[in-house]
N, C-alpha and C positions, 0 to 999 in steps of 0.2 A: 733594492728593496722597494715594496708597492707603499703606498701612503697610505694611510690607516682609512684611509673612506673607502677606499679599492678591496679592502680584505674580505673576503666572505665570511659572514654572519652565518657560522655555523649553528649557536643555539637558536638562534632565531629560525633557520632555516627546521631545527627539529622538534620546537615548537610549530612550526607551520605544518608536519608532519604528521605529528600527533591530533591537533585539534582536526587534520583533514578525517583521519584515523579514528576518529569522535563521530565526526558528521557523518562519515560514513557506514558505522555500526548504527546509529540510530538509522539509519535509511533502510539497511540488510532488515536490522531489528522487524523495522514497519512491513518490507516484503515477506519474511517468517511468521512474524502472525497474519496476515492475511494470508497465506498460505496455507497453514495449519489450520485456522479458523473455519477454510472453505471443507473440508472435512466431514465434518460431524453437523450440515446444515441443521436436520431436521433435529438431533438432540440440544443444541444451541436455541432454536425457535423455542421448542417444548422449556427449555431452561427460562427465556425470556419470557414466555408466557405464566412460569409459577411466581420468575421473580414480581414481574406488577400484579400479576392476583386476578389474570384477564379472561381465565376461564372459567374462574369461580361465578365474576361475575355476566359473561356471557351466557353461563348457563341459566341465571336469571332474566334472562330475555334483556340486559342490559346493550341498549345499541353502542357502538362505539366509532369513532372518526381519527383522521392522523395516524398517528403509528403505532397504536394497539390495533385499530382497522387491520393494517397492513400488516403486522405481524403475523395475526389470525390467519389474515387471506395464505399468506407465504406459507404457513406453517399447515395449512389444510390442502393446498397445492402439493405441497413435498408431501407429506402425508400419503392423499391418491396415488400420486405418480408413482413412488417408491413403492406401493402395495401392488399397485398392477405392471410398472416399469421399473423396476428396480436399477436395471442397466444404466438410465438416463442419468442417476446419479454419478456414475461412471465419466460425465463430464466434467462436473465441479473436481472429480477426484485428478483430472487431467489439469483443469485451472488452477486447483493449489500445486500439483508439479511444478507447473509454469511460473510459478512465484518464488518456490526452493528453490529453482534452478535460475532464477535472474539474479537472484540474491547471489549466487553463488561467482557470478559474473562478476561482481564488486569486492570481492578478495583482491583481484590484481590491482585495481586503483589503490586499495591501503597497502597493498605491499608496495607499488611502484607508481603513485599517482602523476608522475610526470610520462612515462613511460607509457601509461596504459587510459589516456586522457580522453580518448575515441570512447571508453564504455562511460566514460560520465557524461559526454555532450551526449550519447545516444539515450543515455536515462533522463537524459532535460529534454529531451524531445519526447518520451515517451512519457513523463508528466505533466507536460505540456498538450498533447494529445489524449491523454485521459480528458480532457475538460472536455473538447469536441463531443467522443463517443458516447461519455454520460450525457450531455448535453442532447445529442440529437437522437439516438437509441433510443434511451431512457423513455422517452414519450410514443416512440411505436410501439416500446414492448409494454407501456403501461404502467408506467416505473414511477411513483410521485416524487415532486421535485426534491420534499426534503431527503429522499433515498436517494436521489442523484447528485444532491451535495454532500452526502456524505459520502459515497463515491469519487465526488470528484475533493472530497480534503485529501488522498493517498499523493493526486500531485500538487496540489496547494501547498501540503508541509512537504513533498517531499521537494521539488522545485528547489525551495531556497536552500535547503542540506547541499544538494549538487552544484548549484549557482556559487555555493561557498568553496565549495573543493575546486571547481575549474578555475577561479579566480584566484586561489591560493596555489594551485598549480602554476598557475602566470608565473604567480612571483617568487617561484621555486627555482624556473626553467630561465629567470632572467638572471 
């Protein structure tokens, strides 16, 4: 007979399971709406611009700065493009693919996070390199900083979700 320290901590082990199980639908969660959201850019803009009230008052010669600015610009950008290029939207409809479909990468970690611990390290490096891309992009393409930190919160918050499961894999696999 083993001595009671030697036994394996079965609930324990299925509470570690469950909260990985947690961490990792709120992470799916965050890829599904930025997924879905890339979508419908230009009806989301037009939405953003009734909720602050930013046309009303543009159309009174009202100047604006920060992220009504920016909205505007975006929202008159997509606007053009789509009336004369409609196709080019056709990209973003590609980027939210690319979001379903990583999401859908992270099934195998909550079925089998010990097993399948290659796609969490691969999602910490890939939140981890969102900072970079926002970071040095963002400024050629003319992106203001506060839109590149909100770009770069997807691996801010998501980082420590994954940081939590690979460390709770550890102590699963020991």
């Amino acid at each position: 007979m083993r001595p009671a320290a030697s036994l394996p901590n079965h609930g324990s082990d299925a509470r570690i399971r469950r909260n990985i199980r947690l961490a990792l639908a709120l992470f799916i969660a965050g890829l599904v709406v930025s997924g879905v959201t890339a979508f419908p850019l230009l009806h989301e803009l037009n939405w953003l611009v009734t909720i602050f009230h930013v046309e009303q008052a543009a159309a009174s010669g009202r100047a604006f700065s920060g992220i009504a600015a920016w909205i505007l610009k975006v929202r008159e950008g997509l606007s053009v493009t789509y009336a004369h290029y409609p196709f080019i939207a056709y990209g973003t409809d590609w980027l939210a693919f690319g979001h379903l479909i990583i999401a859908l990468f992270f099934i195998g970690p909550m079925r089998d996070p010990v097993r399948n611990v290659f796609i969490l390290q691969t999602g910490l490096w890939a939140c981890g390199l969102v900072l970079p891309l926002a970071l040095i992009c963002g400024p050629i393409r003319g992106i203001p900083i506060y839109w590149r930190l909100i770009d770069c919160s997807f691996g801010i918050l998501g980082f420590p979700l994954l940081w939590y499961c690979l460390r709770s894999c550890r102590r699963l696999h020991d």
